[in-house]
C-alpha positions, 0 to 999 in steps of 0.5 A: 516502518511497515505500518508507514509504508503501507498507510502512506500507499493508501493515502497515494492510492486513494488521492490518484483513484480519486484524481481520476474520477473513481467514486469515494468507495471504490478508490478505497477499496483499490487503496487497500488492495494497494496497502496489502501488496505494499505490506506484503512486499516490504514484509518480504525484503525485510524478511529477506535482508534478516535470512542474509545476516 
C-alpha cells in the first residue's frame, strides 16, 4: 500500500507540474520530492496505528 501511495503521488504530481508549464526534468524532480513526503507521511500513520494496538 505504501509503494501505491507513494507512485500514485507522483504520477499526480508530475501531470500537474506538467499541466502548468514546468519543463519534463524539473516536474519529476518535484514529483519525487512529493513521493518522498507522501511515503514518509503514510510510513508515520501507519507506524502510528500499529504503536496504539
Amino acid at each position: 500500500m505504501l509503494i501505491a501511495v507513494a507512485l500514485l503521488t507522483r504520477t499526480l504530481v508530475s501531470s500537474i507540474c506538467l499541466m502548468f508549464g514546468m519543463s519534463q526534468e524539473s516536474a519529476s524532480s518535484v514529483a519525487m520530492l512529493g513521493m518522498v513526503v507522501a511515503a514518509l507521511v503514510m510510513y508515520n500513520r501507519m507506524m502510528k496505528s500499529r504503536r496504539r494496538k
